[in-house]
PyMOL Python script that loads the backbone (N, CA, C, O; Angstrom):
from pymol import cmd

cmd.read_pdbstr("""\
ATOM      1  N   UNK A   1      97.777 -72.356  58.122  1.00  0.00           N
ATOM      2  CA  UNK A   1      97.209 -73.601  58.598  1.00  0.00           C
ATOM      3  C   UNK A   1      95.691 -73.469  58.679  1.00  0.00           C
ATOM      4  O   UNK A   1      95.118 -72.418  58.966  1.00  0.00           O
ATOM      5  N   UNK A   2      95.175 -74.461  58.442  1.00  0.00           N
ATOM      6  CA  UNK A   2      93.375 -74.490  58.660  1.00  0.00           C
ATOM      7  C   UNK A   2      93.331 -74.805  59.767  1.00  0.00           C
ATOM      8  O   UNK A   2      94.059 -75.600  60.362  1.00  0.00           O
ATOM      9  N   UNK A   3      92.402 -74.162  60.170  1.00  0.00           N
ATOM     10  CA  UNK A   3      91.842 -74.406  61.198  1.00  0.00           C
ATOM     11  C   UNK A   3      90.439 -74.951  61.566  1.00  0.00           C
ATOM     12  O   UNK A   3      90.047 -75.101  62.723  1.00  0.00           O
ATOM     13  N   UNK A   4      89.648 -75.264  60.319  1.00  0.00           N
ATOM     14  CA  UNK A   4      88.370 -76.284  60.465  1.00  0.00           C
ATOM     15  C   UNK A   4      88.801 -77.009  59.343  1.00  0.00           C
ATOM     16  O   UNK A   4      89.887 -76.799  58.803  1.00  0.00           O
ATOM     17  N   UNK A   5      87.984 -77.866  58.965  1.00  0.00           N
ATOM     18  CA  UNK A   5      87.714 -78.460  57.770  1.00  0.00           C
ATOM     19  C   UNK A   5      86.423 -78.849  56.596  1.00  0.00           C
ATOM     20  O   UNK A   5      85.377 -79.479  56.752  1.00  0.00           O
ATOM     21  N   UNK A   6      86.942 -78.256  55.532  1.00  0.00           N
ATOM     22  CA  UNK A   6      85.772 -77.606  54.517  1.00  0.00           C
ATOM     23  C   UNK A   6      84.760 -78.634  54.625  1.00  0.00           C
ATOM     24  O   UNK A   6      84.944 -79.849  54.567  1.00  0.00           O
ATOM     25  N   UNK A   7      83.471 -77.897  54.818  1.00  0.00           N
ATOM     26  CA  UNK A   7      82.699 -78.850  54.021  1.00  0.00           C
ATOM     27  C   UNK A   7      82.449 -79.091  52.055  1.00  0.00           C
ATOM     28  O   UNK A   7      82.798 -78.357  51.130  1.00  0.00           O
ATOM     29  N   UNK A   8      81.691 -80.462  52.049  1.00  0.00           N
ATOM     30  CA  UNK A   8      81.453 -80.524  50.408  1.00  0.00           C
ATOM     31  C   UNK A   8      81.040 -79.461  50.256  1.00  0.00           C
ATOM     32  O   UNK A   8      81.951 -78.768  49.802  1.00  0.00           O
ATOM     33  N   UNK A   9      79.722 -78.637  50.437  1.00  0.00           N
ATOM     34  CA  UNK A   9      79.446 -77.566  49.676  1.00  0.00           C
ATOM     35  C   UNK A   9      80.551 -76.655  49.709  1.00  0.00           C
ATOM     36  O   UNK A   9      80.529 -75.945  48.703  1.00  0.00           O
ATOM     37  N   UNK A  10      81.942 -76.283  50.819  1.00  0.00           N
ATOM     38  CA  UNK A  10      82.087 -75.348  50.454  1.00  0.00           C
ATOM     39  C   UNK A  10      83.692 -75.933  49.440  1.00  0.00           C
ATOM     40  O   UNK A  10      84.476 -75.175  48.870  1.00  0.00           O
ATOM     41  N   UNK A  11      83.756 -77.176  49.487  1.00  0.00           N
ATOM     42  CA  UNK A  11      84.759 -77.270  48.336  1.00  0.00           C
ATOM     43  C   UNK A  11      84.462 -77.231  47.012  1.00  0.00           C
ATOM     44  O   UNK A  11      85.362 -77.232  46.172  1.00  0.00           O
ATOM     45  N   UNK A  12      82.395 -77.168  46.487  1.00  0.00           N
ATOM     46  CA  UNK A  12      82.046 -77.170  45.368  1.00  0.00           C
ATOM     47  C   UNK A  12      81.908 -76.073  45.227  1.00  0.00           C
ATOM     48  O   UNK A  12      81.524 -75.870  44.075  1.00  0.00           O
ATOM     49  N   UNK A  13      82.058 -74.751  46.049  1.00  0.00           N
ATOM     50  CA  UNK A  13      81.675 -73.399  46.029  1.00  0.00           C
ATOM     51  C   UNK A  13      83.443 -73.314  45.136  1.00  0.00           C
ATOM     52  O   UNK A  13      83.591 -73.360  43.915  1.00  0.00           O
ATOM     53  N   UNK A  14      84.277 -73.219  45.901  1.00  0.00           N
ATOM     54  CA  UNK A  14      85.608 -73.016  45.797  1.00  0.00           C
ATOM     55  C   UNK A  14      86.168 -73.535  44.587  1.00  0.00           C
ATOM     56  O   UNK A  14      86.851 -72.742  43.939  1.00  0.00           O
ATOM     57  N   UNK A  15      85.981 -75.086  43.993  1.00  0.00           N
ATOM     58  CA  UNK A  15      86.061 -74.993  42.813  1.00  0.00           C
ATOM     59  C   UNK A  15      85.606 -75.179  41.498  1.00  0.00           C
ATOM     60  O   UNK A  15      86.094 -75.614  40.455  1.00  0.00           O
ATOM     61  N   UNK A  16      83.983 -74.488  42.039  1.00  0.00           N
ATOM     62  CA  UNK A  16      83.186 -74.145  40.789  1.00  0.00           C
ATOM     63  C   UNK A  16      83.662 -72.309  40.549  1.00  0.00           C
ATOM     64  O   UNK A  16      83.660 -71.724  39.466  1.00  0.00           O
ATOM     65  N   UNK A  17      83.946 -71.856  41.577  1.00  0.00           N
ATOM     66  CA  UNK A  17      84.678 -70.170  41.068  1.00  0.00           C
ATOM     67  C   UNK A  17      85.556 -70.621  40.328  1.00  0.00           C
ATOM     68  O   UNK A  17      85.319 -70.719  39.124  1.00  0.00           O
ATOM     69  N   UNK A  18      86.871 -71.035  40.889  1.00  0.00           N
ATOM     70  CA  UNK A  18      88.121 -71.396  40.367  1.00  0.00           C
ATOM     71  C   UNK A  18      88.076 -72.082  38.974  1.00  0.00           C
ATOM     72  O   UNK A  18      89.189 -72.211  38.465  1.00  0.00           O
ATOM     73  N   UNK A  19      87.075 -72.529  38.279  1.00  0.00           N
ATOM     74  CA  UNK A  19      86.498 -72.972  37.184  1.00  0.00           C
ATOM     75  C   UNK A  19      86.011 -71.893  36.382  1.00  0.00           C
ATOM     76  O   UNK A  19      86.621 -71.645  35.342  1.00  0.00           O
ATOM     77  N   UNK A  20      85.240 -71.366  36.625  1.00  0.00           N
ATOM     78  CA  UNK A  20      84.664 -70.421  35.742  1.00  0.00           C
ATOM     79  C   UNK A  20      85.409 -69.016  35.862  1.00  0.00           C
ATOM     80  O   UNK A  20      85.127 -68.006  35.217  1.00  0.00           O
ATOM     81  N   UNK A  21      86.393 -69.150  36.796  1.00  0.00           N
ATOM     82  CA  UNK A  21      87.750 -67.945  36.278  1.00  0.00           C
ATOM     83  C   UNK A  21      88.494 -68.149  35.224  1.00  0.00           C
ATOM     84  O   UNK A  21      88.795 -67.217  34.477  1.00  0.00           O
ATOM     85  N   UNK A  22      88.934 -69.524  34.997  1.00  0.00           N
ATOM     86  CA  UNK A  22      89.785 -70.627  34.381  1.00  0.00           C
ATOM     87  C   UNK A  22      89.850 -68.914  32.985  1.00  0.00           C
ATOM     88  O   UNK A  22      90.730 -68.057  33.079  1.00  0.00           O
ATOM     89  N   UNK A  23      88.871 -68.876  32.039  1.00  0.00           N
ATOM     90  CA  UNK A  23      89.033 -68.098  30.590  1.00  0.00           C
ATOM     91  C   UNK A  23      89.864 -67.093  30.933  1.00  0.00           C
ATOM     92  O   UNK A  23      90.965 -66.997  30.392  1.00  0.00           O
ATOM     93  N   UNK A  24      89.313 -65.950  32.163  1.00  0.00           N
ATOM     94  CA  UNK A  24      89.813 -64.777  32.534  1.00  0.00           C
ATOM     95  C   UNK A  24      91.183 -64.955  32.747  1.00  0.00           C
ATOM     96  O   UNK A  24      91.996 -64.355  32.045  1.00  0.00           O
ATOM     97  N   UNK A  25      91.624 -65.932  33.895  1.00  0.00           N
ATOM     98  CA  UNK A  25      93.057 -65.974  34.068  1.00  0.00           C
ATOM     99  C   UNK A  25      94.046 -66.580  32.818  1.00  0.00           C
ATOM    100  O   UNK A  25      95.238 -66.275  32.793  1.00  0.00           O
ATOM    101  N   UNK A  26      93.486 -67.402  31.857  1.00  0.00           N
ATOM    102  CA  UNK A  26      94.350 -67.792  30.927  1.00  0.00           C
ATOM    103  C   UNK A  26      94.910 -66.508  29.556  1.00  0.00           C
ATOM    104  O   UNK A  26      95.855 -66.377  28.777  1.00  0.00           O
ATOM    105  N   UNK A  27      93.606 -65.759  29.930  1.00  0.00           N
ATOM    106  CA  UNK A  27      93.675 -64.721  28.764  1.00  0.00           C
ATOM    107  C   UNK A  27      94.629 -63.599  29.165  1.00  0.00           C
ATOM    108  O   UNK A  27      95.437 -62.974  28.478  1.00  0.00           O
ATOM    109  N   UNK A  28      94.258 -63.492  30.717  1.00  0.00           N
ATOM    110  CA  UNK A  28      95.048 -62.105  31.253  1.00  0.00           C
ATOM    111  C   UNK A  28      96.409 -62.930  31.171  1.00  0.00           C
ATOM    112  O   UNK A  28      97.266 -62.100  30.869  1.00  0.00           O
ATOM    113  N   UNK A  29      96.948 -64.076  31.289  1.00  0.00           N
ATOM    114  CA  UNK A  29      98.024 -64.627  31.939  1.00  0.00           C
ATOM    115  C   UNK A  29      99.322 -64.261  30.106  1.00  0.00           C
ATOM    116  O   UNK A  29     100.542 -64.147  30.226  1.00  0.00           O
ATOM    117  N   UNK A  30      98.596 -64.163  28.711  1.00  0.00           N
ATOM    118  CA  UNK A  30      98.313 -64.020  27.339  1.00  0.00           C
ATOM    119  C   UNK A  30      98.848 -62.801  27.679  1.00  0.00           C
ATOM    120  O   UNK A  30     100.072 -62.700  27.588  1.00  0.00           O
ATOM    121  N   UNK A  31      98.088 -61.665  28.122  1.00  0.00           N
ATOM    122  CA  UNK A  31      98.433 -60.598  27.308  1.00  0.00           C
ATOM    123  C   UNK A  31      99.289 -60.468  27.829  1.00  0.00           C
ATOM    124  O   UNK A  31     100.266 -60.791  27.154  1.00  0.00           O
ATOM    125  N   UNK A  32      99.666 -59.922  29.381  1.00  0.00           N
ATOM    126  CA  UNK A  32     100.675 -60.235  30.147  1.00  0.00           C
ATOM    127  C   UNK A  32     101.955 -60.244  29.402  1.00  0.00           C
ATOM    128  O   UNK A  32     102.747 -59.315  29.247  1.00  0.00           O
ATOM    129  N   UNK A  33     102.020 -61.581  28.926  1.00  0.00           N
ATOM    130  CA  UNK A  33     103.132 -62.235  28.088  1.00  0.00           C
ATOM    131  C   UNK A  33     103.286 -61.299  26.703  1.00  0.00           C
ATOM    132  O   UNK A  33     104.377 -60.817  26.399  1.00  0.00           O
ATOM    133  N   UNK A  34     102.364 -61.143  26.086  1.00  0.00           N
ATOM    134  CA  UNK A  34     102.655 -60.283  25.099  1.00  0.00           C
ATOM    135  C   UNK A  34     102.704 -59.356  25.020  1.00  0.00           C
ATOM    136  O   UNK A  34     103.017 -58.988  23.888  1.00  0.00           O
ATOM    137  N   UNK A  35     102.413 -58.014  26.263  1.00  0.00           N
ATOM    138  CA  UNK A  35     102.830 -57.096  26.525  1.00  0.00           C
ATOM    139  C   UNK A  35     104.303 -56.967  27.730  1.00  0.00           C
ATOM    140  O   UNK A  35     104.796 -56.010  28.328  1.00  0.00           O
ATOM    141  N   UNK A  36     104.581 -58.221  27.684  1.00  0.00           N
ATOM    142  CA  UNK A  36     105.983 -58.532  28.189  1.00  0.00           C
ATOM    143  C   UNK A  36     106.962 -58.724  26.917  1.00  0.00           C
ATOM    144  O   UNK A  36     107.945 -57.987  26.997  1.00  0.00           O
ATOM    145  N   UNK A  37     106.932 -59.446  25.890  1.00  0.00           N
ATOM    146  CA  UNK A  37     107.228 -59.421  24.890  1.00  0.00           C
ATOM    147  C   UNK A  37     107.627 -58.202  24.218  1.00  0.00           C
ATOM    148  O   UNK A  37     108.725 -58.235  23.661  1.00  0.00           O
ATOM    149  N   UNK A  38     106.800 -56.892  24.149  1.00  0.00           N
ATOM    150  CA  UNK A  38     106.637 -55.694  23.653  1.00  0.00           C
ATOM    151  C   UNK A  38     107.435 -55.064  23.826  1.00  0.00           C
ATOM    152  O   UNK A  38     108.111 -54.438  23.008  1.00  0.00           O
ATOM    153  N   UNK A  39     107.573 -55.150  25.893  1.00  0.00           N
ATOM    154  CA  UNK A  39     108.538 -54.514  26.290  1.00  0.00           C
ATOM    155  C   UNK A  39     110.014 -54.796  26.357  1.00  0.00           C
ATOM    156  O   UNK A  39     110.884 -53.925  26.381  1.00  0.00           O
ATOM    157  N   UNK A  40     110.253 -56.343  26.391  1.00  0.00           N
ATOM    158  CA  UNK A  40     111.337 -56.650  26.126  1.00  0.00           C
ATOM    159  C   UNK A  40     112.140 -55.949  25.224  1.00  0.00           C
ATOM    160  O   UNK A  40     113.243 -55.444  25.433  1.00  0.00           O
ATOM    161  N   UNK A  41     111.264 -55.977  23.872  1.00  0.00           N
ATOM    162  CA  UNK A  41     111.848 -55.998  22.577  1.00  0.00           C
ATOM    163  C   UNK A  41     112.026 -54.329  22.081  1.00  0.00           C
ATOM    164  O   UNK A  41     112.860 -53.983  21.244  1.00  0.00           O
ATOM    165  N   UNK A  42     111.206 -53.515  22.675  1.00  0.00           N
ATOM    166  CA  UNK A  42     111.183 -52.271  23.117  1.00  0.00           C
ATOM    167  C   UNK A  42     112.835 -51.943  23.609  1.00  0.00           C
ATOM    168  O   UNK A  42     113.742 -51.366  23.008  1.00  0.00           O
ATOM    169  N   UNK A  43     112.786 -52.535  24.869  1.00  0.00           N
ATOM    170  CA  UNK A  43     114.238 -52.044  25.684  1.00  0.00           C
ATOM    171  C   UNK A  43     115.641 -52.546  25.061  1.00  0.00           C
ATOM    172  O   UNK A  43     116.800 -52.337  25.418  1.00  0.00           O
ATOM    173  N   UNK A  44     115.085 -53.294  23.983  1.00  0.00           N
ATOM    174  CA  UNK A  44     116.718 -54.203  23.146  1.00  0.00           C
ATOM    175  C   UNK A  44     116.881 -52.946  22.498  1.00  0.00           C
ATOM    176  O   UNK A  44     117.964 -52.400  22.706  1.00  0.00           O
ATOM    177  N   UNK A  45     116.099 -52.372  21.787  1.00  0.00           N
ATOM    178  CA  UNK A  45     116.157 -51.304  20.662  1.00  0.00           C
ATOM    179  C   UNK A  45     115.462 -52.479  19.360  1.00  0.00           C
ATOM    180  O   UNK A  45     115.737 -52.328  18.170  1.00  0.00           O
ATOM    181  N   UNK A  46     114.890 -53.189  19.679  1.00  0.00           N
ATOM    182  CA  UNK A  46     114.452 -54.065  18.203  1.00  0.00           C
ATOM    183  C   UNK A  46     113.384 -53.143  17.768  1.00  0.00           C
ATOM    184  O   UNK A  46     113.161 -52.122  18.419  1.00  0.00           O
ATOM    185  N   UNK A  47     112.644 -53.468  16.601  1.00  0.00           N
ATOM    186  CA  UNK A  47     111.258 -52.780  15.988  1.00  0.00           C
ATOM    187  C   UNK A  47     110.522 -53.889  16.254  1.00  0.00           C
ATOM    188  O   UNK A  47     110.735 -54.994  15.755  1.00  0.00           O
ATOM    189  N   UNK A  48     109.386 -53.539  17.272  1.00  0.00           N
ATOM    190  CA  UNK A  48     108.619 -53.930  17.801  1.00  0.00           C
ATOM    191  C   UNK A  48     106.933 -53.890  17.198  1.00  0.00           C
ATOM    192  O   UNK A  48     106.162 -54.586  17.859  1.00  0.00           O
ATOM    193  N   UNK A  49     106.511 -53.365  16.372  1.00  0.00           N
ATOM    194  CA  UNK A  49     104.764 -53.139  15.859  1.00  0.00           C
ATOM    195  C   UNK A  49     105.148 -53.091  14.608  1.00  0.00           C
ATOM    196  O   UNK A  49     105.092 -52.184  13.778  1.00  0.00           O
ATOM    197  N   UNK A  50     105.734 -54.677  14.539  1.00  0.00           N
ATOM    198  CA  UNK A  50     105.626 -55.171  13.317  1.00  0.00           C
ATOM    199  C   UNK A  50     104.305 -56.174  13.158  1.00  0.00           C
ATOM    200  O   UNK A  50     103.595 -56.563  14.084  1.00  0.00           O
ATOM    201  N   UNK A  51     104.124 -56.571  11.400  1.00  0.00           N
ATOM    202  CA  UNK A  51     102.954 -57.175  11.054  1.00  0.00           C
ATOM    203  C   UNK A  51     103.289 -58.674  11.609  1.00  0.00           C
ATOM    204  O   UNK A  51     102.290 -59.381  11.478  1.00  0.00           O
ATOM    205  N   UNK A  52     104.223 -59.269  12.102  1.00  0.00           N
ATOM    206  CA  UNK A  52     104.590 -60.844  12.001  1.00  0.00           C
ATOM    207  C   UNK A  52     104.592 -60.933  14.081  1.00  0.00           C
ATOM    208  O   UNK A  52     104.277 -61.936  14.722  1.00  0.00           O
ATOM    209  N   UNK A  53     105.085 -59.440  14.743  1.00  0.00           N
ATOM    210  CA  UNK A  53     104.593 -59.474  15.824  1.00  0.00           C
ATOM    211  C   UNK A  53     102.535 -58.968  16.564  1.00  0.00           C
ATOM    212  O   UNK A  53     101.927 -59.208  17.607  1.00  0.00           O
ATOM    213  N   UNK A  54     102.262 -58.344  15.483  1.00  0.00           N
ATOM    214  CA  UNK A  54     101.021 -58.595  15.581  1.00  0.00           C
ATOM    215  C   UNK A  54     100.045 -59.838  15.193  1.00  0.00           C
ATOM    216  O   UNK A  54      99.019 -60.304  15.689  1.00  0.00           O
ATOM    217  N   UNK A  55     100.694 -60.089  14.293  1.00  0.00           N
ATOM    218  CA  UNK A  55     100.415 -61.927  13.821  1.00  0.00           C
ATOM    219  C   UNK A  55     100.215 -62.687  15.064  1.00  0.00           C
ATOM    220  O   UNK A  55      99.204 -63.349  15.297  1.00  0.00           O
ATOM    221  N   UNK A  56     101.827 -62.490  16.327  1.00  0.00           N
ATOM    222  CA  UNK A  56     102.106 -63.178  16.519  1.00  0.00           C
ATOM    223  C   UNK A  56     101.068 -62.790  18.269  1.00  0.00           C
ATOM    224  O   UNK A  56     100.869 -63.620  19.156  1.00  0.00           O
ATOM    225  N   UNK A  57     100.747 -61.782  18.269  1.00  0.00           N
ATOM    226  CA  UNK A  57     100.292 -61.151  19.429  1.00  0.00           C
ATOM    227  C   UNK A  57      98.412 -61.486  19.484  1.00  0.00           C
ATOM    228  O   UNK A  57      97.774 -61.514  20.536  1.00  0.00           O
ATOM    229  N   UNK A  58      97.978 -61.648  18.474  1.00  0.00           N
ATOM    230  CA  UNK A  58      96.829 -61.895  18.471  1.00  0.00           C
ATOM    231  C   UNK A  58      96.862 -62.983  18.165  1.00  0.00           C
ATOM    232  O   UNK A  58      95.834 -63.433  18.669  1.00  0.00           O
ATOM    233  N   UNK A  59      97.358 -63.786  17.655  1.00  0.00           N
ATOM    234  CA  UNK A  59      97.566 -66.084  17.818  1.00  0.00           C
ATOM    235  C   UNK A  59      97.320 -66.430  19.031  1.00  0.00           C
ATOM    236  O   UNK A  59      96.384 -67.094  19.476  1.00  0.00           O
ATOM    237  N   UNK A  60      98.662 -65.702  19.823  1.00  0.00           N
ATOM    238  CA  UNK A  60      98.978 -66.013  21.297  1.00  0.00           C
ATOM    239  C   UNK A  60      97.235 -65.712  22.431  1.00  0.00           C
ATOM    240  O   UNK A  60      96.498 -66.476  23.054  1.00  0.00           O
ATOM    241  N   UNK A  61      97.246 -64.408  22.215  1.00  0.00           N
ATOM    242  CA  UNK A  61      95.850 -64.080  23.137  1.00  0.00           C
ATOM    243  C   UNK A  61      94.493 -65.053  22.481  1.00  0.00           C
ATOM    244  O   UNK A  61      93.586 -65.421  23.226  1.00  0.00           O
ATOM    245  N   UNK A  62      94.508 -65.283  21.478  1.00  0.00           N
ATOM    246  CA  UNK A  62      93.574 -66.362  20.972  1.00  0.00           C
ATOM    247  C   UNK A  62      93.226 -67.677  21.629  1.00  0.00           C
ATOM    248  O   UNK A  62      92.181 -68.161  22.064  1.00  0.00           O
ATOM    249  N   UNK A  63      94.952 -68.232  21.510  1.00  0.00           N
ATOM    250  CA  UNK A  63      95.701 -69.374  22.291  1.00  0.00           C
ATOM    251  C   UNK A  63      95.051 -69.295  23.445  1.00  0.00           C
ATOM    252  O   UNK A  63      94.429 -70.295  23.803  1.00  0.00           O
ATOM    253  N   UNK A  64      95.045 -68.269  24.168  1.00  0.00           N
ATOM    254  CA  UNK A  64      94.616 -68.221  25.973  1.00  0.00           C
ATOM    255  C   UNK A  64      93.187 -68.611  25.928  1.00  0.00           C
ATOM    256  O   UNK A  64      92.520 -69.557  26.347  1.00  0.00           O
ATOM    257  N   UNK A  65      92.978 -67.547  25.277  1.00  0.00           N
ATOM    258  CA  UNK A  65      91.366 -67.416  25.330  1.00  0.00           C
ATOM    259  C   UNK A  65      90.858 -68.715  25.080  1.00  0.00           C
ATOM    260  O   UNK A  65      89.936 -68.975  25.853  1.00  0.00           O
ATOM    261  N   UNK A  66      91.185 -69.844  24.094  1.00  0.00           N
ATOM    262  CA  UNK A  66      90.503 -71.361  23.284  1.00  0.00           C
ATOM    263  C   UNK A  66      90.997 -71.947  25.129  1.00  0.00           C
ATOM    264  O   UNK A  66      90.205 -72.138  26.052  1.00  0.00           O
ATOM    265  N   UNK A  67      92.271 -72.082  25.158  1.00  0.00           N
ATOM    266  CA  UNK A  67      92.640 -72.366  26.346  1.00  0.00           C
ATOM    267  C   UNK A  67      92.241 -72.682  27.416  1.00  0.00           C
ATOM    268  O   UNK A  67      92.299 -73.813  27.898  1.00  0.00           O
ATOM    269  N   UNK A  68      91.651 -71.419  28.059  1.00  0.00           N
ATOM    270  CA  UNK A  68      90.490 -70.984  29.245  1.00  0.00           C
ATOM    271  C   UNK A  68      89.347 -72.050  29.160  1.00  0.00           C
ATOM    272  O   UNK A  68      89.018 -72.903  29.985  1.00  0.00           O
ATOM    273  N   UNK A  69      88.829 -71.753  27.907  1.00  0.00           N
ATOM    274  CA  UNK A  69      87.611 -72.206  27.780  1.00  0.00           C
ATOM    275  C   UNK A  69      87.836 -73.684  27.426  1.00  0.00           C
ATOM    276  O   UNK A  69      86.814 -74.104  27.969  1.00  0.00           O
ATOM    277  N   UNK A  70      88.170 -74.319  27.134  1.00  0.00           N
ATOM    278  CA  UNK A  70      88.691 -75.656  26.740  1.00  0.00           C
ATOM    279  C   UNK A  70      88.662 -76.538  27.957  1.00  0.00           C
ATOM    280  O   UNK A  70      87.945 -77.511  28.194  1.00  0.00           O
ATOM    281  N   UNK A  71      89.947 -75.769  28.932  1.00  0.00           N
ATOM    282  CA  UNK A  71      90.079 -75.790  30.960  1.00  0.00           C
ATOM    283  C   UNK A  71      88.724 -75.778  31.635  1.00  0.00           C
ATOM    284  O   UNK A  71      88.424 -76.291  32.713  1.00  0.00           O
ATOM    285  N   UNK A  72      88.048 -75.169  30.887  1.00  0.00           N
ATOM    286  CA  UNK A  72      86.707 -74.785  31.608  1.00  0.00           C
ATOM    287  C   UNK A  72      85.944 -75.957  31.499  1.00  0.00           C
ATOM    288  O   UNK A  72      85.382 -76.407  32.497  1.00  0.00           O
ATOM    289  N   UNK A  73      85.861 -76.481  30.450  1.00  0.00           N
ATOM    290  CA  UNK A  73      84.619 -77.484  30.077  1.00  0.00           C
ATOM    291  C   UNK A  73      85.503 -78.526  30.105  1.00  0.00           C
ATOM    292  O   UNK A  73      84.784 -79.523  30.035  1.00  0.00           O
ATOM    293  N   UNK A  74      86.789 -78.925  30.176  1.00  0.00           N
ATOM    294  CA  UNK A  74      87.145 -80.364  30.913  1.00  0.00           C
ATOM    295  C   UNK A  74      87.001 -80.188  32.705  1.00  0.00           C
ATOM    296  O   UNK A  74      86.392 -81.019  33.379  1.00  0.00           O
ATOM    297  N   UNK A  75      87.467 -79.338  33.116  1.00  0.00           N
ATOM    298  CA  UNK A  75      86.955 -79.101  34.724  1.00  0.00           C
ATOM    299  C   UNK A  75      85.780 -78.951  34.918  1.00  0.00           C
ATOM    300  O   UNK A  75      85.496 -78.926  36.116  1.00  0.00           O
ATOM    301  N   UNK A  76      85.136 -78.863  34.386  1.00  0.00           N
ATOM    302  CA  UNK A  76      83.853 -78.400  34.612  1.00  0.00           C
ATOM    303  C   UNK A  76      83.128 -80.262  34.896  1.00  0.00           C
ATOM    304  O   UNK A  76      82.364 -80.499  35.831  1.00  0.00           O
ATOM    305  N   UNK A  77      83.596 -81.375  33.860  1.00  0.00           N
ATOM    306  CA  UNK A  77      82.988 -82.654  33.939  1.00  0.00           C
ATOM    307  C   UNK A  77      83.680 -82.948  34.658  1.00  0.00           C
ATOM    308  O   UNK A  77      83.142 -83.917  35.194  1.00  0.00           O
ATOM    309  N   UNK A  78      85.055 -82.711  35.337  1.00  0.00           N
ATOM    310  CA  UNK A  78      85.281 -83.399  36.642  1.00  0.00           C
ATOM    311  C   UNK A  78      84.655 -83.112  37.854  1.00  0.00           C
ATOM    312  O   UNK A  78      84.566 -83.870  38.820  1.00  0.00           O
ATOM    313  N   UNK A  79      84.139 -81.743  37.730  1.00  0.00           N
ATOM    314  CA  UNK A  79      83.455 -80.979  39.036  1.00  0.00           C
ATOM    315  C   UNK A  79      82.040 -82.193  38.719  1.00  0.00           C
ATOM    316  O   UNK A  79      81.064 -81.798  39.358  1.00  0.00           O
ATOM    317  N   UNK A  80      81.826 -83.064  38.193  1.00  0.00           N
ATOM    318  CA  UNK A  80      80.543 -83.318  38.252  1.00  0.00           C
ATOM    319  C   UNK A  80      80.521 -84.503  39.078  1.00  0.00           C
ATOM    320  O   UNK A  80      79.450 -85.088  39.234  1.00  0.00           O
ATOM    321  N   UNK A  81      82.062 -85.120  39.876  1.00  0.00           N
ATOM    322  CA  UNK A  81      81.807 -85.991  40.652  1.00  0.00           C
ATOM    323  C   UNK A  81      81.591 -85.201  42.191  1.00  0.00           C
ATOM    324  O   UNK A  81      81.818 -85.905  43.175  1.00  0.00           O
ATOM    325  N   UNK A  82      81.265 -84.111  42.370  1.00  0.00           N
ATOM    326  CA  UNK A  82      80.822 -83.772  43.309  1.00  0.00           C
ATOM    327  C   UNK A  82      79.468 -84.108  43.466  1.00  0.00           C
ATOM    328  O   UNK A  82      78.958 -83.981  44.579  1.00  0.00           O
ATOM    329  N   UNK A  83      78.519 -84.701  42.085  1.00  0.00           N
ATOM    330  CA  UNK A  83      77.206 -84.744  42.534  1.00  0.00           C
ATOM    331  C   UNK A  83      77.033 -86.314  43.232  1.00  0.00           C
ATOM    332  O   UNK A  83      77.570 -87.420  43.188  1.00  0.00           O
ATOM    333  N   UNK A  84      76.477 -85.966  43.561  1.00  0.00           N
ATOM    334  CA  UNK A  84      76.209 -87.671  44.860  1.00  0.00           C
ATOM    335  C   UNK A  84      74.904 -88.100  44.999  1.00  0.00           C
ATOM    336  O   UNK A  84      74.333 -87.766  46.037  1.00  0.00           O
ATOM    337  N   UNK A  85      74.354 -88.705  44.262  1.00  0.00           N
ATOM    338  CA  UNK A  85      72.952 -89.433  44.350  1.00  0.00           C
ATOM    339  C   UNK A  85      72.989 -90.278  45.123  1.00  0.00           C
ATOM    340  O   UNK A  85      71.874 -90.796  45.191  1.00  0.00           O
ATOM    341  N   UNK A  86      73.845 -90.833  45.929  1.00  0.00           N
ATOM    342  CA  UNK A  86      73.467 -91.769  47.051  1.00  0.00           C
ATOM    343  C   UNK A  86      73.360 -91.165  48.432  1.00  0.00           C
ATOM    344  O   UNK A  86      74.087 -90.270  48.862  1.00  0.00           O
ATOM    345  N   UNK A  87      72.424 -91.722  49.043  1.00  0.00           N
ATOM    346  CA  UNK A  87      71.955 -91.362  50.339  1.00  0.00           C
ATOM    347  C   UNK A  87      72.765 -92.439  51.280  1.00  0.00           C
ATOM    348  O   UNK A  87      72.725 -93.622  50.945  1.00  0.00           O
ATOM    349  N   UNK A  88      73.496 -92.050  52.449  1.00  0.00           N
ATOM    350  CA  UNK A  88      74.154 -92.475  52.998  1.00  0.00           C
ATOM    351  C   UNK A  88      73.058 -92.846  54.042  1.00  0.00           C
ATOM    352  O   UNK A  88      73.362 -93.464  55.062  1.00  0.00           O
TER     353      UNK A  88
END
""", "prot")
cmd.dss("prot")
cmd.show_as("cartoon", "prot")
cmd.util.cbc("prot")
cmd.orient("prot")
């Protein structure tokens, strides 16, 4: 439970970080998956470091990475109704 309540600056602090993490977490969230993948396919007994799973392993982390950054710069123009030119 909160126990104060944020001010604007500190909700533009909070999600201007949470914004410019956006690449890092989409990419780590990528490999993750494709070193989940690895292991899956590892523990079946399949052959795993094949050319069509490296194909498919560097698409995917690509995927994150365009991803991130994509997240980034549409959040990024919504973070811009935090600016307030009117004087109350």
């Amino acid at each position: 439970m909160a126990k104060r309540k944020l001010t604007i600056e500190q909700m533009k602090k909070n999600f201007t970080t949470w914004v410019r993490s956006l690449p890092l977490i989409t990419t780590g969230m990528s490999v993750v998956f494709v070193l989940g993948q690895l292991l899956i396919g590892y523990l079946k007994g399949k052959p795993v470091f094949t050319v069509e799973f490296l194909i498919f392993s560097i698409g995917f982390v690509i995927f994150g990475i365009a991803l991130g950054f994509t997240l980034k710069y549409f959040y990024s123009k919504i973070g811009d109704v935090w600016i307030d030119d009117s004087k109350d």
